[in-house]
C-alpha positions as CSV (number, residue, x, y, z in Angstrom):
1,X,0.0,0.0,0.0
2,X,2.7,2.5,0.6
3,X,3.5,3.0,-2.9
4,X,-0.4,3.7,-3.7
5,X,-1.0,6.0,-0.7
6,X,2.5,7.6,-2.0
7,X,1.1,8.2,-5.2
8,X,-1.8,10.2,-3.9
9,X,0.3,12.9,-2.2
10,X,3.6,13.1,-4.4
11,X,6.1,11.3,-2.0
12,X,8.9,8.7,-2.8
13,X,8.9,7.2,0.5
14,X,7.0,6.3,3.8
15,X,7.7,9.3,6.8
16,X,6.5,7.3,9.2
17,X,8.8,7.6,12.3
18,X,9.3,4.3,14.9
19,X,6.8,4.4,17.7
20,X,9.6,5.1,20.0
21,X,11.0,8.3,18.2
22,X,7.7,10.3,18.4
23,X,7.3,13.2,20.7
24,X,5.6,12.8,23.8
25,X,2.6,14.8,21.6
26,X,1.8,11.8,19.8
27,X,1.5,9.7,23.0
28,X,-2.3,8.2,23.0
29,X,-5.2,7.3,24.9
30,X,-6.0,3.5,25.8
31,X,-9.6,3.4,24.2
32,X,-12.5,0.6,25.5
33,X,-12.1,-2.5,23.6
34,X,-16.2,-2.5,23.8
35,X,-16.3,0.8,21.3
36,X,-13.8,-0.5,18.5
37,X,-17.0,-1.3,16.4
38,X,-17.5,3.0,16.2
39,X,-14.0,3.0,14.5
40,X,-14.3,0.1,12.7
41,X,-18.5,0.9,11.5
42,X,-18.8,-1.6,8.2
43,X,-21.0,1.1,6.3
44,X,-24.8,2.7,5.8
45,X,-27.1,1.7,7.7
46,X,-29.6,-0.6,6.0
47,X,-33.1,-2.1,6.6
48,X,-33.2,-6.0,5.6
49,X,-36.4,-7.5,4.2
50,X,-37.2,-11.2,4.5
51,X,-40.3,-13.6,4.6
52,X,-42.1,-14.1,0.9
53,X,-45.8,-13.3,1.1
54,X,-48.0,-13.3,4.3
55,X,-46.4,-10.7,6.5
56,X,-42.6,-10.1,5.8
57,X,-40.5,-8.5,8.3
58,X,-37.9,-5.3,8.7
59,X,-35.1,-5.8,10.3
60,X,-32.5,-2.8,11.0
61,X,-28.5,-3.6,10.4
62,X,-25.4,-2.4,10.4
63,X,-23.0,-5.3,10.8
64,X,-22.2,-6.3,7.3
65,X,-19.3,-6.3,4.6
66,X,-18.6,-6.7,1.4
67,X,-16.7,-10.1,0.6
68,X,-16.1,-9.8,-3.1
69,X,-16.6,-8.0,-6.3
70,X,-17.9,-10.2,-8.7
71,X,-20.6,-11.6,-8.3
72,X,-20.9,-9.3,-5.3
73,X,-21.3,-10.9,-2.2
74,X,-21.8,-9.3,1.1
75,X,-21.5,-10.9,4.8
76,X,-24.4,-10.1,7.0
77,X,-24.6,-10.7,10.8
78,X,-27.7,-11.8,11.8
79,X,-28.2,-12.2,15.6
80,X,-30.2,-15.2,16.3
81,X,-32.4,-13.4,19.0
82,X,-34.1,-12.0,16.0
83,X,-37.0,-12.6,13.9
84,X,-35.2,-12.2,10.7
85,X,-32.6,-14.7,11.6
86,X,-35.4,-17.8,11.3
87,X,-37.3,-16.1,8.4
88,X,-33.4,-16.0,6.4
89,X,-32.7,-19.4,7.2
90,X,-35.9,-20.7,6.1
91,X,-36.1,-18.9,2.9
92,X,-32.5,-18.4,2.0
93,X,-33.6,-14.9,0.2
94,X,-33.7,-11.1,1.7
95,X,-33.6,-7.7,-0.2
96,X,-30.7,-5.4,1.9
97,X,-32.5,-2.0,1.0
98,X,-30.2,1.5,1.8
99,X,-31.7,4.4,3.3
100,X,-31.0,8.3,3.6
101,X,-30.7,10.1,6.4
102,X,-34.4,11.6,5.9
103,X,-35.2,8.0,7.1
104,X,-33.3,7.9,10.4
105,X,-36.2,8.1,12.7
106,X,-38.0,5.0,10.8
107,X,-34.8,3.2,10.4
108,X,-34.2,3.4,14.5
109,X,-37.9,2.3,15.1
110,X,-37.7,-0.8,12.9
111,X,-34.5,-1.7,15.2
112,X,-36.2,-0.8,18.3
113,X,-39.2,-3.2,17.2
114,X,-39.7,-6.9,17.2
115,X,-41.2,-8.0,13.7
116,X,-42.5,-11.3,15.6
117,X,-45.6,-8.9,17.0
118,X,-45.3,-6.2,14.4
119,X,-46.2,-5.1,10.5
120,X,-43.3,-2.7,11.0
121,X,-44.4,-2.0,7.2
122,X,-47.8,-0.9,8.4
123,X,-46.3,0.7,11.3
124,X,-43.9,3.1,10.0
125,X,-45.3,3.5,6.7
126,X,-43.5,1.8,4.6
127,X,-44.2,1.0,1.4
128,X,-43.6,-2.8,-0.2
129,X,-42.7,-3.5,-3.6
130,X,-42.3,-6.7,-5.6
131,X,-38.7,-8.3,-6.2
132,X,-37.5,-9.4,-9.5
133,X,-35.3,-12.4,-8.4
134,X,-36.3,-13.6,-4.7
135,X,-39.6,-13.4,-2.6
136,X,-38.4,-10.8,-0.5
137,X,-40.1,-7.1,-0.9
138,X,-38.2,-4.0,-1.8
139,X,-38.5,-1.0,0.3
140,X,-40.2,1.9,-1.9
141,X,-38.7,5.0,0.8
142,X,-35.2,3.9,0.3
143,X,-32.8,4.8,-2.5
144,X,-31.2,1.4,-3.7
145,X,-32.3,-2.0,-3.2
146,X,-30.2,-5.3,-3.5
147,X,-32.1,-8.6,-4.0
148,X,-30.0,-11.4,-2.5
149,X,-29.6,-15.4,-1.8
150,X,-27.9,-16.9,0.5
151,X,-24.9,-18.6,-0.7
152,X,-22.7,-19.7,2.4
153,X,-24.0,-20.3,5.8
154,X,-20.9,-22.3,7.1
155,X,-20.3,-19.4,9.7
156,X,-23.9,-19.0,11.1
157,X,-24.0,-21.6,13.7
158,X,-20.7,-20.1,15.5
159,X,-21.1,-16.3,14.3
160,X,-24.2,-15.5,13.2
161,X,-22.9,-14.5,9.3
162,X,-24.8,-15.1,6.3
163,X,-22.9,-14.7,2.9
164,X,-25.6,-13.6,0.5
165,X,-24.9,-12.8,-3.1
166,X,-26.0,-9.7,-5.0
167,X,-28.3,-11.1,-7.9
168,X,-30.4,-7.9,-8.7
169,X,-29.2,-4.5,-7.9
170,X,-31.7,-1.2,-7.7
171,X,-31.0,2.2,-7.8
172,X,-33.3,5.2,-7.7
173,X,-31.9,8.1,-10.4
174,X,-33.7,10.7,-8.9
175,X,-31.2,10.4,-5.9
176,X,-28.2,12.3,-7.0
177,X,-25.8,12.7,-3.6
178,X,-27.4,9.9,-1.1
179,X,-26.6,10.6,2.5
180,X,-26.2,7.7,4.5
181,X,-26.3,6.9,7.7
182,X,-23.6,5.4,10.1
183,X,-23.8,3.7,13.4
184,X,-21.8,4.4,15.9
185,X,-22.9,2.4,19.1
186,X,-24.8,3.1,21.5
187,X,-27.5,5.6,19.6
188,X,-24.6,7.2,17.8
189,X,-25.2,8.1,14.1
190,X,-22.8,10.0,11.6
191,X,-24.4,10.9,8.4
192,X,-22.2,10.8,5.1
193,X,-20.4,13.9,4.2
194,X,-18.6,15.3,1.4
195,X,-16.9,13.0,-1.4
196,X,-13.7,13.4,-2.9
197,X,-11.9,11.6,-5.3
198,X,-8.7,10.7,-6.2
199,X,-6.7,8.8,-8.6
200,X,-6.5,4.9,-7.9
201,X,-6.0,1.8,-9.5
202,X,-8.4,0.0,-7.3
203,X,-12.1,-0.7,-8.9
């Protein structure tokens, strides 16, 4: 990476200094091992849709990754406290749905509601639109929707972690500059700022 991150700011070699050369300025703060997840956040937000016809559920999550490019594939951890986790695993299909910021407050209440009681559709006012590809509904409100099936589930029993893979991808036009939302922990959010963009050879 140093030669890539070099590139970017016109230098022919790494500054860094050995930890035990830098001034006592640089000296830094033990941080709680039980906040690491607010450094570390995976990404937006995003409201997971599962359960073909009858009532399908909402769930709120922010623990996922993306695993490779093509096909895309994307990890998702699933707790199996909740309602979504039996509705994945019996269906194998789920639509990951990205919403903006002008969604927070719905997006929290989904997360803060159990879909084993709840229409959290009916609830918050959300609207449910036919997939192409899997049983799963799309979320009208929000600005993209990915239609996904379960590929991998080798890592559920011990972590919870679904590898799904991308096999419909939706994306309103309309929505020019989408600001996410970020969780934090613990009630924390940090919306998506400004973009730059520099030269790179990575896709």
């Amino acid at each position: 990476m140093p030669d890539l991150i070099d590139s970017y700011f016109g230098r022919n070699e790494c500054q860094c200094q050995p930890l035990s050369k830098r001034s006592a300025a640089m000296d830094r703060k033990s941080f709680p091992l039980s906040k690491v997840y607010g450094l570390l956040e995976p990404g937006p937000v995003v409201l997971v849709t599962t359960g073909p016809g009858g009532r399908p559920n909402i769930m709120t999550m922010s623990w996922h990754t993306m695993i490779e490019f093509e096909p895309p594939l994307v990890g998702c951890v699933i707790s199996n406290r909740n309602h979504s986790f039996s509705l994945l695993q019996a269906t194998n299909e789920c639509v990951i749905n990205i919403p903006t910021v002008e969604m927070a407050e719905k997006v929290v209440g989904c997360g803060n509601t159990s879909g084993a009681k709840t229409d959290k559709f009916k609830k918050f006012s959300l609207t449910p639109m036919p997939a192409s590809q899997v049983g799963a509904p799309l979320i009208d409100e929000c600005y993209a929707n990915l239609e996904c099936r379960v590929v991998d589930t080798s890592m559920v029993d011990k972590y919870c972690l679904f590898v799904v893979e991308v096999v419909k991808a939706w994306i309103d036009p309309a929505v020019k500059n989408p600001r996410t939302i970020h969780h934090l922990g613990s009630g924390n959010f940090m919306v998506a700022g400004e973009r730059i963009k520099l030269k790179s050879k990575m896709k």
